[in-house]
Backbone as a printed PyTorch tensor [residue, N CA C, xyz], in Angstrom:
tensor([[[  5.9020,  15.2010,  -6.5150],
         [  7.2970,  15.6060,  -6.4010],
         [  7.4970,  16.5910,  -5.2490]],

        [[  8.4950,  16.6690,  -4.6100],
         [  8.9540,  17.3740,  -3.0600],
         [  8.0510,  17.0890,  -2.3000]],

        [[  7.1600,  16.1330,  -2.1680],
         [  6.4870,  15.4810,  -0.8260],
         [  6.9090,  14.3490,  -0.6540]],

        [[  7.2540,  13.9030,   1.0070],
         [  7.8310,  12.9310,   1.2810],
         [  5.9420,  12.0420,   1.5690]],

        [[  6.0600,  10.8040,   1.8260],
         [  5.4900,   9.5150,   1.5810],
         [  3.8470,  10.2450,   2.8230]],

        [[  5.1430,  10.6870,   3.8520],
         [  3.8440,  10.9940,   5.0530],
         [  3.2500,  12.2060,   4.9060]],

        [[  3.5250,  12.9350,   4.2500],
         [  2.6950,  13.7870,   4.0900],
         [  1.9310,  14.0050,   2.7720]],

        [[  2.0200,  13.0930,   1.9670],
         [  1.4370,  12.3270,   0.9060],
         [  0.0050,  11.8390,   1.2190]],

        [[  0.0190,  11.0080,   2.9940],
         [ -0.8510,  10.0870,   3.0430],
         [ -1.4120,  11.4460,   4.2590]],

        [[ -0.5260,  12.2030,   4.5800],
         [ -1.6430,  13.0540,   5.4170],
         [ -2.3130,  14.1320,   4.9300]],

        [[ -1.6450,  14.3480,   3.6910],
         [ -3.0790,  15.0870,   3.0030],
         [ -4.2800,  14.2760,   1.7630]],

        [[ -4.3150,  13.1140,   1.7800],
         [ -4.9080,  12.5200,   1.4700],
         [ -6.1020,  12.2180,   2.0770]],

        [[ -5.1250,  12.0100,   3.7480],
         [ -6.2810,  11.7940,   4.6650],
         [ -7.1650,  12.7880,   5.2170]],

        [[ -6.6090,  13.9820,   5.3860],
         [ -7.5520,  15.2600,   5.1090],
         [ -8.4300,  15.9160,   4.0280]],

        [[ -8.2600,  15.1320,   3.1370],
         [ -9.3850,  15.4760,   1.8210],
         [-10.2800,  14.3180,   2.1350]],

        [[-11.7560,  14.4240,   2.1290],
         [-12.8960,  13.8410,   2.4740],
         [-13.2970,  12.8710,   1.5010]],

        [[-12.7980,  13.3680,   0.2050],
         [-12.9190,  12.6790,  -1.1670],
         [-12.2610,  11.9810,  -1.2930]],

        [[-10.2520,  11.6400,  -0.7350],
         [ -9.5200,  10.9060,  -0.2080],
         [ -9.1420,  10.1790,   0.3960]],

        [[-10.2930,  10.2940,   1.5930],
         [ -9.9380,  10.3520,   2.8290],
         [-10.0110,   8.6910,   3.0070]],

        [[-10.4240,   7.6770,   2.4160],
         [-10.8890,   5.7810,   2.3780],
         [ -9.9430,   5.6620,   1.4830]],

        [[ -9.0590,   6.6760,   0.7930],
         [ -7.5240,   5.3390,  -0.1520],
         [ -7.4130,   4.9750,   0.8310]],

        [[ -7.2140,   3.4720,   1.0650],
         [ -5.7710,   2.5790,   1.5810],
         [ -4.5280,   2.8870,   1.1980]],

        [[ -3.9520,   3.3880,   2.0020],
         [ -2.3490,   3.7080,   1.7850],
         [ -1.2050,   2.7210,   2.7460]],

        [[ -0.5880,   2.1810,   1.9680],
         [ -0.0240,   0.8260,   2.1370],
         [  1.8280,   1.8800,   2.4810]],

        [[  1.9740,   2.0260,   2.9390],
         [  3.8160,   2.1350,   3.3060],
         [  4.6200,   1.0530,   3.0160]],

        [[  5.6990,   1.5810,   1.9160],
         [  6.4550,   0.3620,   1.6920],
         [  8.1460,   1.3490,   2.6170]],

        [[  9.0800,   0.8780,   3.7060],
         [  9.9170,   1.4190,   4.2420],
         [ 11.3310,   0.6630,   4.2530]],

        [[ 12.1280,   1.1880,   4.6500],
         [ 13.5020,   0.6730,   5.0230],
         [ 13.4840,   1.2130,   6.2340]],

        [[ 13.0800,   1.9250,   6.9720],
         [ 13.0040,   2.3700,   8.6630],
         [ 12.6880,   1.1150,   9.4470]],

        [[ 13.6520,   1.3220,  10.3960],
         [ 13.1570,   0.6970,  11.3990],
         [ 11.3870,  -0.1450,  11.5640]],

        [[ 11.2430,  -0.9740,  11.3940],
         [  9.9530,  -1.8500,  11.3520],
         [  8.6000,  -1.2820,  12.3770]],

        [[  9.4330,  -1.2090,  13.7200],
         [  8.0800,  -0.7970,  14.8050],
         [  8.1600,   0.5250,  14.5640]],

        [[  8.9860,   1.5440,  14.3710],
         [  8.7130,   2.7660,  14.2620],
         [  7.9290,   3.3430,  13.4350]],

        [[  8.4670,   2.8950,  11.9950],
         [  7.7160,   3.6700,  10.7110],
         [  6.0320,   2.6210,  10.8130]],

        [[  6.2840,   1.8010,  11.1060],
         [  4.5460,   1.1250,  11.4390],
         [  3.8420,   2.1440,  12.5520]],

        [[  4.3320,   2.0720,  13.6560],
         [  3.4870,   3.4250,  14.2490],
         [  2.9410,   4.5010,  13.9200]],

        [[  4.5480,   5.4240,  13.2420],
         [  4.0110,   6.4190,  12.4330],
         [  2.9670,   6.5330,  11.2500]],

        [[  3.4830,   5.1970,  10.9590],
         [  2.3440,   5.0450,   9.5360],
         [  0.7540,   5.1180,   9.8070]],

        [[  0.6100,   3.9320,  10.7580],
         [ -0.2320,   3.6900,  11.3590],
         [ -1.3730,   5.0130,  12.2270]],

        [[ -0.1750,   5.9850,  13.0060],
         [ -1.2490,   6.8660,  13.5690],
         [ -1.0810,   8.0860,  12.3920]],

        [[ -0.9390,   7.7400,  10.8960],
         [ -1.1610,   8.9170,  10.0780],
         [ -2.2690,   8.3590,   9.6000]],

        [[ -2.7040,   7.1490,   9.7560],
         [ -3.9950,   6.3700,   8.7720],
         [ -3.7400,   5.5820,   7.8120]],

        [[ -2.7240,   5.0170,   7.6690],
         [ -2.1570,   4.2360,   7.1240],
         [ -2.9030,   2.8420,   7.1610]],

        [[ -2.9160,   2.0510,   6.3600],
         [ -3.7890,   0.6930,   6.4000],
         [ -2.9920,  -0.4910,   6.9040]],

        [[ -1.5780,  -0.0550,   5.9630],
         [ -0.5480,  -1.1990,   6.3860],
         [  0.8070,  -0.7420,   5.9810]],

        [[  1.7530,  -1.4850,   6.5740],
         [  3.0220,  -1.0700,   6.7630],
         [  3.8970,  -2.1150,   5.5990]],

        [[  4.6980,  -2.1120,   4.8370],
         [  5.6060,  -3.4010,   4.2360],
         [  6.8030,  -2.9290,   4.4560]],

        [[  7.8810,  -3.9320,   4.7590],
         [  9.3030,  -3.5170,   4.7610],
         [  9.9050,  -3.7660,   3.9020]],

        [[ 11.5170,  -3.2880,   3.8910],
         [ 12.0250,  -3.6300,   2.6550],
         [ 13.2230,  -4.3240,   3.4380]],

        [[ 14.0370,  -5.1350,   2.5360],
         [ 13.2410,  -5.4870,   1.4440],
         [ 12.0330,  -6.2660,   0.9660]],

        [[ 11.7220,  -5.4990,  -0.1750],
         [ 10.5680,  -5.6670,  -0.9710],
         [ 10.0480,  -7.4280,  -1.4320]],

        [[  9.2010,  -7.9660,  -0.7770],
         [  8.9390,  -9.4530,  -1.0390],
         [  7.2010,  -9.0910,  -2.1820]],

        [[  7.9440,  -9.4320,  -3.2090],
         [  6.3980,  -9.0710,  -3.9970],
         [  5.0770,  -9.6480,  -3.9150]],

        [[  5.0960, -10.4310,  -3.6640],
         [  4.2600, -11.7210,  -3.0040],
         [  3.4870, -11.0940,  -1.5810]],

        [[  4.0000, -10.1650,  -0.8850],
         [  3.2220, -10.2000,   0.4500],
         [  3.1310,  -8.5500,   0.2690]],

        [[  4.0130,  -7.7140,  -0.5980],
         [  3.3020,  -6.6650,  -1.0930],
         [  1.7490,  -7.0680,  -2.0590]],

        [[  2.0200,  -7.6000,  -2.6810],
         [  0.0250,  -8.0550,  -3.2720],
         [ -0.7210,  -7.8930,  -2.1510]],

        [[ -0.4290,  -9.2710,  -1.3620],
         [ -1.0980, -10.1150,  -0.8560],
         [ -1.7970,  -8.6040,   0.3750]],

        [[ -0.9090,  -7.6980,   0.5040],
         [ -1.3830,  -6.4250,   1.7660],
         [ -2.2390,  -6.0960,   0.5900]],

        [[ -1.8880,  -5.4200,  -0.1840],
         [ -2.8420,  -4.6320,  -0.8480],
         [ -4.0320,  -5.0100,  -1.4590]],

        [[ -3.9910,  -6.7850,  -1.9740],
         [ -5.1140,  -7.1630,  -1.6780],
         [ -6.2910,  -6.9270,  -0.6870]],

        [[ -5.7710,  -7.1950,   0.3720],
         [ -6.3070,  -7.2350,   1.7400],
         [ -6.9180,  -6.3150,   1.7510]],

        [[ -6.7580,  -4.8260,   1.1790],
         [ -7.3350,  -3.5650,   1.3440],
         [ -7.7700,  -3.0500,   0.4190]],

        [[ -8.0510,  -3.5740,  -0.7380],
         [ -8.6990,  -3.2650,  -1.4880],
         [-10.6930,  -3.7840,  -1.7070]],

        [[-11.2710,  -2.8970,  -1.9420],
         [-12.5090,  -3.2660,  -1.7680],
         [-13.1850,  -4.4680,  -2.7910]],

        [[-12.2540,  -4.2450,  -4.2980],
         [-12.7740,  -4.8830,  -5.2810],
         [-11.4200,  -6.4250,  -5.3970]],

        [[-10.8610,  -6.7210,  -4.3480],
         [ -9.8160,  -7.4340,  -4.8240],
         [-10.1300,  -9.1720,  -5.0030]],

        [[-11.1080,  -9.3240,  -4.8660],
         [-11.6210, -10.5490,  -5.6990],
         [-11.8310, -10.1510,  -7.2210]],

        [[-11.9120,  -8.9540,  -7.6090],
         [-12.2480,  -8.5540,  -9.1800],
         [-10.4880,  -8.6440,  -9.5480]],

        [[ -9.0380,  -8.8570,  -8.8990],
         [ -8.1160,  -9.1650,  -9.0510],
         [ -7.5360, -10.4460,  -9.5100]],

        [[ -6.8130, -10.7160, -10.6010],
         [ -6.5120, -12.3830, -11.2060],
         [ -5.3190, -12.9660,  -9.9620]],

        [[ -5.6340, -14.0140,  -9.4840],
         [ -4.7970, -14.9650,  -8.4180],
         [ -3.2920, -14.6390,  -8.8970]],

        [[ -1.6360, -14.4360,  -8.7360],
         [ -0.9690, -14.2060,  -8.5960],
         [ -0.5590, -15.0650,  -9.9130]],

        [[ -0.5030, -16.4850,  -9.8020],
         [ -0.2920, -17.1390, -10.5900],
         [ -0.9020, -17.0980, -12.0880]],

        [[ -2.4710, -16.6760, -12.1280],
         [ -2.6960, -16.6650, -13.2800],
         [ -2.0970, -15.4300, -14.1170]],

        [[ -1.8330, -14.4400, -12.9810],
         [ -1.9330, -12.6970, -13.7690],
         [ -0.5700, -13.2100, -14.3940]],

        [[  0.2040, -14.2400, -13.9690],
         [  1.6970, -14.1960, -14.4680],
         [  1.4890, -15.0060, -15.9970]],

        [[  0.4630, -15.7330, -15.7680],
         [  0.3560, -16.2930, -17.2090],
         [ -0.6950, -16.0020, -18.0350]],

        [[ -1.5810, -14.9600, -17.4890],
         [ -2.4510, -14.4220, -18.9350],
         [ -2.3670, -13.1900, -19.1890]],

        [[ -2.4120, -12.4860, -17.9390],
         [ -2.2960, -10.5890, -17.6480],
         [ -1.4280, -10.5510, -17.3140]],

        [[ -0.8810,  -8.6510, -17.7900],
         [ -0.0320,  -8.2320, -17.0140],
         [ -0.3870,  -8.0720, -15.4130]],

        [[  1.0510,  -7.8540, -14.8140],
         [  0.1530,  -7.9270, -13.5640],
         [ -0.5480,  -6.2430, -13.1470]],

        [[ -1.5880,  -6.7020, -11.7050],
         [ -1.4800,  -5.0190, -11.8230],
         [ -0.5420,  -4.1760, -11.0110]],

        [[ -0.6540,  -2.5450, -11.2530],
         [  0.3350,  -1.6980, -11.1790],
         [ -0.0510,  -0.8830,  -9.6580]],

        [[  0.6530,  -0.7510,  -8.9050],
         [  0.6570,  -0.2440,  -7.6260],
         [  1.4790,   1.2630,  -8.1370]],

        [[  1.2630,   2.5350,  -6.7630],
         [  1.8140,   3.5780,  -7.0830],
         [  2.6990,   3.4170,  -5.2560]],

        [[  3.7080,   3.3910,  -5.6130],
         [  4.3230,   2.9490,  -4.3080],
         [  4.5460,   4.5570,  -4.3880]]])
C-alpha cells in the first residue's frame, strides 16, 4: 500500500533475495514508454491493457522457472482453479 508498481519492482530488485522475481507490468501507459521504463527497472515483461488473459499467462509462463509444473490453460479451466497472479 502507497507504493506505486515501479518502485515495487525497484526495491525488489535491490534486495539480493528478490532480486530473480520476474516482474511482469501490466499498464494503460503509453506501450513504448512504460516498456522502456519497465524494462530499464528490470522488469521481465511488459502487458498492456487492455487486459487479454490468455497472453497475460502465456508472459508469465514464459518467466517462470517451474512453468511446465503449470496445467495447459484449457485443462486448469476444467479440473483446477486457475492459478493466481499478484498484479
Amino acid at each position: 500500500p502507497g507504493l506505486s508498481g515501479t518502485e515495487v519492482c525497484r526495491r525488489l530488485k535491490a534486495d539480493p533475495a528478490l532480486a530473480d522475481v520476474p516482474v511482469v507490468f501490466v499498464t494503460s501507459l503509453p506501450e513504448d514508454g512504460a516498456a522502456l521504463m519497465s524494462l530499464e527497472l528490470g522488469a521481465a515483461a511488459v502487458v498492456a491493457k487492455p487486459l487479454d488473459e490468455a497472453r497475460l499467462l502465456a508472459t508469465v509462463r514464459a518467466h517462470l522457472p517451474d512453468a511446465a509444473a503449470l496445467p495447459a490453460p484449457a485443462a486448469a479451466a476444467a479440473e483446477t482453479p486457475p492459478p493466481r497472479v499478484l498484479i
